[in-house]
C-alpha positions as CSV (number, residue, x, y, z in Angstrom):
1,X,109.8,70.2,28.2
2,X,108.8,73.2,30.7
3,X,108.1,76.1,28.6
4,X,110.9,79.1,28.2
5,X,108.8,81.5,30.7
6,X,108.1,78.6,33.5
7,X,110.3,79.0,35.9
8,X,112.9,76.8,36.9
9,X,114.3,75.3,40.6
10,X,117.9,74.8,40.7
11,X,118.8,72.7,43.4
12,X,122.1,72.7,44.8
13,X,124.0,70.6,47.7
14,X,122.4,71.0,51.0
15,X,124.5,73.3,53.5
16,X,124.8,72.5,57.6
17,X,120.9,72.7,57.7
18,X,119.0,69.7,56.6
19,X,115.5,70.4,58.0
20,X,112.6,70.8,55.4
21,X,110.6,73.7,54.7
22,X,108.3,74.7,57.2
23,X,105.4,75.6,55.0
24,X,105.8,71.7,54.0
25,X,103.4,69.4,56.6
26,X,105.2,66.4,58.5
27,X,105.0,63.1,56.4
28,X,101.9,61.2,57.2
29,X,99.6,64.0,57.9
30,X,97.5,64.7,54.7
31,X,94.7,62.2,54.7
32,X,92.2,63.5,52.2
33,X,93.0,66.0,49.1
34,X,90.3,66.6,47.0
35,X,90.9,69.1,43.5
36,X,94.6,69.9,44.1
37,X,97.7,69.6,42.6
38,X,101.2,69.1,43.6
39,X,104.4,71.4,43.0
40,X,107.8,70.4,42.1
41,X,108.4,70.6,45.8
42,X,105.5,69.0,47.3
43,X,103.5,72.0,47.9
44,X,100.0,71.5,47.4
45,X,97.8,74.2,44.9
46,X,94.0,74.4,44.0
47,X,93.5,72.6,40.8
48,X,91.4,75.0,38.5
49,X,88.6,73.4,37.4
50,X,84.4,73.3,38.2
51,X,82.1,71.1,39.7
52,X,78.5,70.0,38.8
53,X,76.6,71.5,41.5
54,X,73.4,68.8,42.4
55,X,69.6,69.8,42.8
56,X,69.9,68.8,46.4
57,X,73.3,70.9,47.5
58,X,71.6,73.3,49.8
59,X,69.0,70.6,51.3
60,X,66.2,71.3,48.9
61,X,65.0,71.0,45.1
62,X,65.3,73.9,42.7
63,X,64.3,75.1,39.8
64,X,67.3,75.7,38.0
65,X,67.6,73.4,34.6
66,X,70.7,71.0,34.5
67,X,72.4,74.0,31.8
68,X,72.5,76.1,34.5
69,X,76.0,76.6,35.6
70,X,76.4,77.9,39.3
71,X,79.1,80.3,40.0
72,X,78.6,79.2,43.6
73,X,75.8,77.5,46.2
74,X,76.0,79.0,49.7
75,X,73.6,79.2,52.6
76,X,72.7,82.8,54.5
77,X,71.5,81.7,57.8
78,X,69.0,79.5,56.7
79,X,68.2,81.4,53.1
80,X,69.9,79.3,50.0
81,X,71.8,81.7,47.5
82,X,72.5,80.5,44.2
83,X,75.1,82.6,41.9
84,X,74.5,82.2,38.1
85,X,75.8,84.2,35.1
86,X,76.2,86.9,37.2
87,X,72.6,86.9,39.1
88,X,72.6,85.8,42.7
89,X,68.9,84.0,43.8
90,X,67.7,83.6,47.3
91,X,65.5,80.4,46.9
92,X,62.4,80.1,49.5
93,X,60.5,77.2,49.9
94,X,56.6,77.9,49.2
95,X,54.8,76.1,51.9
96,X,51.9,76.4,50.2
97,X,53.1,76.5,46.6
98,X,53.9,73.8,44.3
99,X,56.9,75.8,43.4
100,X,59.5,77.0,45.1
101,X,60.8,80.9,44.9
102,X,63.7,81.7,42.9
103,X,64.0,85.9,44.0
104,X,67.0,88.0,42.7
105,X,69.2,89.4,45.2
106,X,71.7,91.3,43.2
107,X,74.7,90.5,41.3
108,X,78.4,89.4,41.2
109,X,82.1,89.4,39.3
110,X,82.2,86.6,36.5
111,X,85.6,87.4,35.8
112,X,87.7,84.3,37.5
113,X,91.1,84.8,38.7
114,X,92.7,82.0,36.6
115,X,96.4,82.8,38.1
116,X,98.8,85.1,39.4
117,X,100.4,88.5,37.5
118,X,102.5,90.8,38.5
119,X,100.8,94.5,38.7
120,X,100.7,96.8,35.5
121,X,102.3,100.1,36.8
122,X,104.3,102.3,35.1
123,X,108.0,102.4,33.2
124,X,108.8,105.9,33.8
125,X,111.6,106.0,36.9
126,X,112.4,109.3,36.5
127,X,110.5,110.5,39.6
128,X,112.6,108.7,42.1
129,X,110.9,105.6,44.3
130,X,107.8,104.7,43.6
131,X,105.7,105.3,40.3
132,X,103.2,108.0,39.3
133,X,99.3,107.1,39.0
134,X,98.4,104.6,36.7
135,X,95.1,104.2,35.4
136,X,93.6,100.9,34.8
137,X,91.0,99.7,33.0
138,X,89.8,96.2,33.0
139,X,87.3,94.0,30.6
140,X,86.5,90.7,29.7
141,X,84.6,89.2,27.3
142,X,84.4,85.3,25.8
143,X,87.6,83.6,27.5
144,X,89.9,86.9,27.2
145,X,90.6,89.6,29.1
146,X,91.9,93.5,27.8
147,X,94.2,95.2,30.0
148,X,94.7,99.1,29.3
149,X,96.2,101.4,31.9
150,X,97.7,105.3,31.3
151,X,100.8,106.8,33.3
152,X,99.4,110.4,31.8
153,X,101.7,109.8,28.5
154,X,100.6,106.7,27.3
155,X,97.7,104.2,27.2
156,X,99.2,100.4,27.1
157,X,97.1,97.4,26.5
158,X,97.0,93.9,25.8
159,X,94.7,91.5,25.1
160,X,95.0,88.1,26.7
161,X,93.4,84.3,27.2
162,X,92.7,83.8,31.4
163,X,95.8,81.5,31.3
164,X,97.8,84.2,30.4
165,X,98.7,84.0,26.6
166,X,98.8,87.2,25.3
167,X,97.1,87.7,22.2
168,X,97.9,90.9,21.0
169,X,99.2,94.1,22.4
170,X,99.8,97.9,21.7
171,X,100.1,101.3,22.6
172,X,98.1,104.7,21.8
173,X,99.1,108.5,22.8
174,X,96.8,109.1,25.5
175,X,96.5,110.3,29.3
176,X,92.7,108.3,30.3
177,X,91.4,105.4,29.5
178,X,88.3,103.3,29.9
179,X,86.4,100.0,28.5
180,X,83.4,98.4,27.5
181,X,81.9,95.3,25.6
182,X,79.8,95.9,23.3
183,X,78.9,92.7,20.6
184,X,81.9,91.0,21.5
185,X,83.8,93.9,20.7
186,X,86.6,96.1,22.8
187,X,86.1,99.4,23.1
188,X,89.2,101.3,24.4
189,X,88.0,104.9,24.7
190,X,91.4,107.3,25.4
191,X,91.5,110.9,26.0
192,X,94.0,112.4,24.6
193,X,94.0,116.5,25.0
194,X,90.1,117.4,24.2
195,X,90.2,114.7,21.8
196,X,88.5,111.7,23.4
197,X,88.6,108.4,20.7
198,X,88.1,104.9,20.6
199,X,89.9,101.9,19.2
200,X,87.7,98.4,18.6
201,X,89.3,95.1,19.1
202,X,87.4,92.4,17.6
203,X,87.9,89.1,19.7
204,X,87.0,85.9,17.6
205,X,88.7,82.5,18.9
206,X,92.0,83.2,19.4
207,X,92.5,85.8,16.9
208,X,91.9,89.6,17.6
209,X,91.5,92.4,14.8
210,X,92.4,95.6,16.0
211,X,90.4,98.3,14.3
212,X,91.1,101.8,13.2
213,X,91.3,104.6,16.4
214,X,88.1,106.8,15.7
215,X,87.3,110.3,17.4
216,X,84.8,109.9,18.9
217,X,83.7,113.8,20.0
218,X,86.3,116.9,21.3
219,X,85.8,118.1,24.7
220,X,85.8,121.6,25.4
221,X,89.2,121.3,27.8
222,X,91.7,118.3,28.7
223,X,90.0,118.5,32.4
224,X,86.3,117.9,31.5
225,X,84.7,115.1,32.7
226,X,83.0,111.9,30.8
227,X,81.9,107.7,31.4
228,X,80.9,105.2,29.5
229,X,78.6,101.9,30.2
230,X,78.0,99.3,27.8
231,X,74.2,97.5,27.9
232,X,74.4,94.3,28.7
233,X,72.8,92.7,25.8
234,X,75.5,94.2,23.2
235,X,72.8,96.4,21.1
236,X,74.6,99.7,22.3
237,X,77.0,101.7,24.5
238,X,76.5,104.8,26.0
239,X,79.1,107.8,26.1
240,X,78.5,110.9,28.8
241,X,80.3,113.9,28.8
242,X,80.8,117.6,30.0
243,X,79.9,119.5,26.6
244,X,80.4,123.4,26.4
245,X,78.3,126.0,27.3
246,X,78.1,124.5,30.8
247,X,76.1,121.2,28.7
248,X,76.0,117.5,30.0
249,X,75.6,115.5,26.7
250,X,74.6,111.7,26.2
251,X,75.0,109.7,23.2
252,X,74.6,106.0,22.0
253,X,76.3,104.1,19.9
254,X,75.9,101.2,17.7
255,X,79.9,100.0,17.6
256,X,81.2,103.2,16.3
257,X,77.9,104.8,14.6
258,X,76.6,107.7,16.6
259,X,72.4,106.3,16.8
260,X,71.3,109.2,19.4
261,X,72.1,111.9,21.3
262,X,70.9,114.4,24.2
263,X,73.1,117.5,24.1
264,X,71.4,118.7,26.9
265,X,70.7,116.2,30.1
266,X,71.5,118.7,32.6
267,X,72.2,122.7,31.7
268,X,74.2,125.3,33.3
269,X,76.2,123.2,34.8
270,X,80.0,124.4,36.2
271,X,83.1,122.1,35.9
272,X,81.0,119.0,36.7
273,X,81.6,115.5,36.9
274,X,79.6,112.5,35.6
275,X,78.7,109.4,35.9
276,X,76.3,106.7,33.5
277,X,74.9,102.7,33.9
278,X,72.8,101.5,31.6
279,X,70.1,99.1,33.2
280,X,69.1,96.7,30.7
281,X,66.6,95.2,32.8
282,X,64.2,98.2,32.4
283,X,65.6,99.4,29.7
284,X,67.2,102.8,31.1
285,X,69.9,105.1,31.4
286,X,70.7,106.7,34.1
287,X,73.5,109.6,34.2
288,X,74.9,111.5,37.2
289,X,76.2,114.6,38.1
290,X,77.9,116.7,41.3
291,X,77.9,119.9,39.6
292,X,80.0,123.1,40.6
293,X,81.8,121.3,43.1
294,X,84.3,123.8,45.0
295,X,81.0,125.7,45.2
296,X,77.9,124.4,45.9
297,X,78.7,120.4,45.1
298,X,75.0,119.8,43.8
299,X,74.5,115.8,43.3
300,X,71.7,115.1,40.7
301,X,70.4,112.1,38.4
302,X,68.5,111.6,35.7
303,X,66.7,108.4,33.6
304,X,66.5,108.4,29.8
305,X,65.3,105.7,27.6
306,X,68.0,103.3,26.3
307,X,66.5,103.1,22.7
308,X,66.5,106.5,21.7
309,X,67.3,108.6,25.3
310,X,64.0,110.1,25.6
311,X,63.3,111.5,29.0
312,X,62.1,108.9,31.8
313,X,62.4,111.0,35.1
314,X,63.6,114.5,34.9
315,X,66.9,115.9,36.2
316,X,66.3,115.4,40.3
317,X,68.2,117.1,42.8
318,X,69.6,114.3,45.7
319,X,71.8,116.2,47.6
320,X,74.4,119.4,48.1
321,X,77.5,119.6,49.4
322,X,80.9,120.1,48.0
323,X,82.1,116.9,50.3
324,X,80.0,114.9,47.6
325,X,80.8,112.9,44.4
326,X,78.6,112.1,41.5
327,X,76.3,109.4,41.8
328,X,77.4,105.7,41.0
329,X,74.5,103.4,40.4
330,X,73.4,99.8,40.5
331,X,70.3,97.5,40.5
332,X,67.4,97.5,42.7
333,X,65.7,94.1,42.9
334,X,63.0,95.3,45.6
335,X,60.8,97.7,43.3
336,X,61.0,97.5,39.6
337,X,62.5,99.8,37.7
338,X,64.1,101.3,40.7
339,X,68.2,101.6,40.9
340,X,70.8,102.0,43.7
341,X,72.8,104.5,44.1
342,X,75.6,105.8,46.5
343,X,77.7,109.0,46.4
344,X,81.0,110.0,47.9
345,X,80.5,111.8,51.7
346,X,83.6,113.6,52.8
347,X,82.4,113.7,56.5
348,X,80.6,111.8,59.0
349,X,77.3,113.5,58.8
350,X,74.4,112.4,56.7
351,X,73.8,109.6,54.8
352,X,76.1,107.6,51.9
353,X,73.3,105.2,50.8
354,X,70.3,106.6,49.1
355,X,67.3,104.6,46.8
356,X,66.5,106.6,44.0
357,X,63.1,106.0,41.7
C-alpha cells in the first residue's frame, strides 16, 4: 500500500483529446535502459544506486585497493581523475616507474542528492509577496543530513536520513545560525542577541539525542562578526569571533569543553569581519579578516597551530580596499602546507585569486 505522503494519480475519463503526453517517447523507440526505473505513467527515472568501478575504466591499471569506493572516474583531456572520499587524483602513468602516480588535485561534495525537496524558506507572510532572508545552514554526517535555517526570529532544524525520513526536529530563539561535525556530533551554533550558543545532536543509527543548548561566549554587540570550521578528523572545532576592545579571538573546542584559546589574533581591529578553515592536512588554522571596512577594508590572514593555536605565520596584510571581503580559504595541493584563498572584489580591477603561504 503507497505510503500516506506518496502522492497519488487520479485518473479520470479521457476528454475530446486522446493523444499521449509529449514528454512520453513513441512506442518502440527505447532499445537499451540501463539503471532506471519506471513511473506509474511510463516515465523513466535514474535508479539510485552505485556501481563497482574496474581497475581498467579509464584505460590503465591503478593503485587504488578494491575498498576504495569511487565517487566518480572521468578523463581530463588525456589526464585520468579519480574522486574518492572526497579527494580527487590525477593518475599519470610513470614511463619509467614501476608505479604509476596517484597526485591530489583538490576536493569535492560527498553529500549525494538522494531526492527532491521543496526549499526551506520562511512562514512569516506578513511582508506581502515573497519572503524575508533565510539563512541556511547545511551538514551531513553518517547517512543523515541537519537542516537549520533563521528568518531573523527563529532558527528551525531537523535532522533527517537522505531518503527523507525525518528523524527529529526543533526550534531555538535565534537570528544566525551555522554547523559543523565534530565526532559524529551536530553542532548548531545560534546567535541570539550577543549571546552566541550551541546545541549538540548526537546521531547514532537512527536515533538522535539532542543535547542541552550551551553558551558558548557573549559578543560585545548583536552585529559582530564570527565562523566556525570543524577539523576533519573529529578531535576539535574551531570558533572565531570579533571580541571587544577591537580583539579577533580563536578558540577550540573538544565537543563543548573550551581546550584553547587566542584572545588576541589580530588587535585593533574596527567592525571586522572573519573568516576560519581548519586544514587538517598540515595541521593548521587559518583565520581571516577585512578589517574597518567602510574605511580602509584591510584583508589579512593568519596560521595558528590546530593543537593548541600557537602562532605559525604572523598576521599578514594581502590587500586594501573597502570593495574587499574577508578571506575564504581552501587546500593547496602544489606546495605543502600552502592554502588557497580568494576574497570578494567589488570592481573589475585587480585580482580575485591570490596563493597565500
Amino acid at each position: 500500500m503507497p505510503g500516506a505522503n506518496e502522492p497519488q494519480d487520479v485518473v479520470f475519463q479521457p476528454g475530446i483529446r486522446e493523444d499521449i503526453d509529449p514528454r512520453n517517447a513513441p512506442p518502440g523507440s527505447l532499445t537499451v535502459a540501463q539503471n532506471v526505473r519506471y513511473g506509474r505513467q511510463g516515465g523513466i527515472a535514474p535508479r539510485p544506486g552505485t556501481k563497482n568501478v574496474p581497475a581498467t575504466v579509464l584505460g590503465t591499471a591503478h593503485d587504488f585497493t578494491a575498498s576504495s569506493r569511487a565517487g566518480f572516474a572521468a578523463k581530463l583531456g588525456s589526464i585520468p581523475l579519480l574522486g574518492v572520499d572526497g579527494k580527487v587524483y590525477t593518475h599519470v602513468p610513470a614511463a619509467a616507474a614501476v608505479d604509476e602516480q596517484s597526485l591530489f588535485a583538490g576536493a569535492y561534495s560527498t553529500a549525494q542528492p538522494r531526492r527532491r525537496r521543496n526549499g526551506m524558506t520562511s512562514e512569516n507572510t506578513a511582508t506581502g509577496f515573497g519572503h524575508p532572508d533565510t539563512r541556511i545552514a547545511v551538514a551531513t554526517t553518517g547517512s543523515s543530513v541537519l537542516i537549520a535555517s533563521s528568518d531573523g526570529a527563529d532558527v528551525k532544524y531537523r535532522v533527517e536520513t537522505f531518503d527523507g525520513v525525518v528523524l527529529t526536529s526543533g526550534a531555538k530563539t535565534g537570528t544566525i545560525c551555522s554547523v559543523i561535525v565534530h565526532a559524529f556530533t551536530y553542532y548548531l551554533v545560534i546567535q541570539n542577541g550577543t549571546n552566541l550558543s550551541a546545541l549538540p545532536l548526537t546521531v547514532v543509527q537512527s536515533t538522535v539525542t539532542e543535547g542541552t543548548l550551551t553558551l558558548l561566549v557573549t559578543l560585545p554587540g548583536a552585529s559582530s562578526a564570527w565562523d566556525i570550521t570543524g577539523y576533519d578528523n573529529g578531535t576539535a572545532w574551531y570558533l572565531v569571533y570579533a571580541a571587544a576592545a577591537g580583539n579577533v579571538t580563536l578558540n577550540r573546542y573538544q565537543g563543548l569543553g573550551l581546550t584553547h584559546s587566542i584572545a588576541a589574533v589580530f588587535s585593533g581591529t574596527t567592525s571586522p569581519s572573519v573568516s576560519a578553515w581548519a586544514d587538517t592536512v598540515n595541521g593548521n588554522v587559518w583565520v581571516g579578516l577585512h578589517d574597518d571596512p567602510t574605511v580602509t577594508g584591510t584583508v589579512r590572514y593568519a596560521v595558528r597551530a590546530a593543537s593548541d593555536l600557537t602562532a605559525v605565520t604572523a598576521a599578514t596584510t594581502i590587500a586594501t580596499s573597502p570593495l574587499y571581503g574577508p578571506p575564504l580559504f581552501g587546500p593547496d595541493s602544489s606546495t605543502s602546507p600552502d592554502a588557497f584563498f580568494v576574497f570578494r572584489i567589488a570592481s573589475s580591477s585587480g585580482s580575485p585569486v591570490t596563493q597565500g603561504t
